[in-house]
C-alpha positions in Angstrom: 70.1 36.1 70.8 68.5 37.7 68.1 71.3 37.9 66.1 72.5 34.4 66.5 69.3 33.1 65.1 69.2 35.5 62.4 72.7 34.0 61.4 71.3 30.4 62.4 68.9 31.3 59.1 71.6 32.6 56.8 73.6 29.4 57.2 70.6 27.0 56.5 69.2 29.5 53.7 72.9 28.6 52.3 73.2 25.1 53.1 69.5 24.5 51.2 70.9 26.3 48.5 73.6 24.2 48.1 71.4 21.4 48.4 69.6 23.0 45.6 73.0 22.8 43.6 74.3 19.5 43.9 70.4 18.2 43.1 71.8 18.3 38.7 72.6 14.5 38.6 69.6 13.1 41.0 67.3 10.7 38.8 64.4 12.9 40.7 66.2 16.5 40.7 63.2 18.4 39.8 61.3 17.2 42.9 63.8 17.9 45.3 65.1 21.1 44.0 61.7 22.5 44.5 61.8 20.5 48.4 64.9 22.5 49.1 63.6 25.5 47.5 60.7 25.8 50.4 63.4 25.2 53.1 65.6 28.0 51.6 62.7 30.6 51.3 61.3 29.4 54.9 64.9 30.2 56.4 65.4 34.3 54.5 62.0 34.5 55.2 62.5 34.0 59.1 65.3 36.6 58.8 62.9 39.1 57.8 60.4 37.9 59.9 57.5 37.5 57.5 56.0 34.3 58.3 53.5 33.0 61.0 54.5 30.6 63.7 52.0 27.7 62.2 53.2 27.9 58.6 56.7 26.9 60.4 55.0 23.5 62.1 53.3 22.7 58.9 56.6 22.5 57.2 57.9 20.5 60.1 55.4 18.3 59.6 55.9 18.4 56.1 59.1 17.8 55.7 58.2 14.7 59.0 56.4 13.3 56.5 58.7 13.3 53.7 61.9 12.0 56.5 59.1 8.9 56.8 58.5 8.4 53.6 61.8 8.4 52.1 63.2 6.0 55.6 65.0 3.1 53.2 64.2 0.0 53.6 67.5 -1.4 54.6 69.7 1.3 56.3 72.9 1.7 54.5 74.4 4.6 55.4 74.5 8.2 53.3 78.5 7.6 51.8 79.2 11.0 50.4 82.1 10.4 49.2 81.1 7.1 47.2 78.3 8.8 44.7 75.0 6.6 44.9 76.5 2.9 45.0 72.2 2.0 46.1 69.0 3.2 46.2 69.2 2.6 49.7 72.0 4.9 50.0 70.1 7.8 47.9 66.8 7.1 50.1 68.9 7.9 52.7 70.3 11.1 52.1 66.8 12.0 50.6 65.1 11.2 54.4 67.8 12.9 56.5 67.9 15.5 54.6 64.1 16.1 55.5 64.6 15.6 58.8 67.3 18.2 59.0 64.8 20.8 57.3 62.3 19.1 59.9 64.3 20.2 62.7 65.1 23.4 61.4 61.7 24.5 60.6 60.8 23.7 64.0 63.8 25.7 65.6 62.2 28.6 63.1 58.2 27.8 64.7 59.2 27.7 68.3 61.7 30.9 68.1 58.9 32.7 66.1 55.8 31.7 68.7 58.3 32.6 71.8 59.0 36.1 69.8 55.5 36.3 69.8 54.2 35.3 73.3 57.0 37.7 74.5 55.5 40.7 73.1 52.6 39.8 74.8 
């Protein structure tokens, strides 16, 4: 089990890199390369097992707070192959994005605090 996580990790760590990547023509790159940045370093980081269990549920609720903030006001979908026809659209992508990180870090908080309790 411990290996699947650990590879679980690798895969995020790569997909928020990518994330990282494809930020170059976003009108607020800066902002979100740095959002993805945290999720990267959060995922090698539970690899190596070097963070505590709460610093995983404040990103969850981090990154929570950024899926609510960034909600759209008028749904329109997340068209990836269409480039950013709205801001609706972008707003979109933005918010589940951060909820995917959400749920992730949360995977990462509750695998880290059973780890824990089971050394117990």
């Amino acid at each position: 089990m411990e290996t699947f996580f650990k590879i679980f990790a690798a895969v995020f760590a790569l997909l928020f890199g990518y994330a990282i990547v494809v930020q170059f023509n976003d009108p607020d790159a800066l902002q979100w390369i740095l959002i993805y940045l945290v999720a990267a370093v959060a995922s090698v980081l539970f690899i190596f097992k070097k963070l505590k269990t709460s610093i995983y549920f404040v990103l969850t609720i981090f990154f929570l707070v950024l899926f609510f903030m960034y909600w759209p006001e008028s749904y329109e979908g997340v068209q990836l192959d269409q480039g950013m026809k709205t801001v609706n659209i972008e707003e979109g992508r933005e918010s589940l994005g951060s909820l995917i990180a959400a749920v992730v870090m949360m995977v990462y908080g509750f695998r880290t605090r059973f780890l824990n309790k089971s050394k117990v």
